[in-house]
C-alpha positions, -999 to 999 in steps of 0.1 A, spaced: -537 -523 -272 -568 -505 -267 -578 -507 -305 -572 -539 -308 -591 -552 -276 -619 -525 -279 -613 -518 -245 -632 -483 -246 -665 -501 -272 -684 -504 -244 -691 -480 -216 -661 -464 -230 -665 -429 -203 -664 -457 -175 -632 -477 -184 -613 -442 -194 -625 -426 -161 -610 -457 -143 -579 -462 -165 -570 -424 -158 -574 -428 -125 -549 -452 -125 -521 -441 -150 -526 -407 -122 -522 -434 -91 -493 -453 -108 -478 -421 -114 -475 -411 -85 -460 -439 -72 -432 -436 -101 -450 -471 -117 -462 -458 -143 -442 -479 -166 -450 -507 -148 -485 -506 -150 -489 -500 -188 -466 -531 -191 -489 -550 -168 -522 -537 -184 -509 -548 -220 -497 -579 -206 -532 -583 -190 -549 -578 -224 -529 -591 -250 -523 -626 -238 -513 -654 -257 -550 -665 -261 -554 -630 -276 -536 -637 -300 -547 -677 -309 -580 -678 -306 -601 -640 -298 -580 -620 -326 -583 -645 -354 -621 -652 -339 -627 -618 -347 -608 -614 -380 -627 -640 -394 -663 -629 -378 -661 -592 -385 -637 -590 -418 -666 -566 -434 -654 -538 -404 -618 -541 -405 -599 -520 -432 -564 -537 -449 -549 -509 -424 -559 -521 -393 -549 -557 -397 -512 -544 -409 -512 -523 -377 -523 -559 -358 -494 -578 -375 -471 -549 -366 -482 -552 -325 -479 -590 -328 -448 -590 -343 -436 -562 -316 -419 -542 -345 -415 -505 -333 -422 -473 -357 
């Protein structure tokens, strides 16, 4: 999820400060599972996948390797290594 949203492109020491402050939180609290099913729920939403994915396949094709779409089909079509 976080590859393919960039979630740590920008500001990346700010978003992993606060997203391991949360797993440790959530952990706590015995959620843990729960609150990386929300966060990836959160970020890969149906428009995700309509409209910002294939926005960005077709705007940035020059950066993305034959490798990392197959990994993108392979999260969309929620197959499991």
């Amino acid at each position: 999820m976080t590859a393919l949203t960039k979630r740590y492109g920008s500001s990346p020491e700010t978003v992993f400060d606060r997203d391991l402050r949360l797993i440790a939180e959530n952990n706590e609290k015995n959620h843990l599972a729960e609150f990386f099913k929300e966060t990836i729920a959160q970020n890969l939403t149906e428009e995700f996948w309509t409209l910002t994915l294939p926005e960005n396949l077709f705007a940035q094709t020059t950066q993305l390797t034959d490798w990392r779409i197959f990994q993108i089909s392979q999260i969309h079509a929620k197959t499991h290594a």
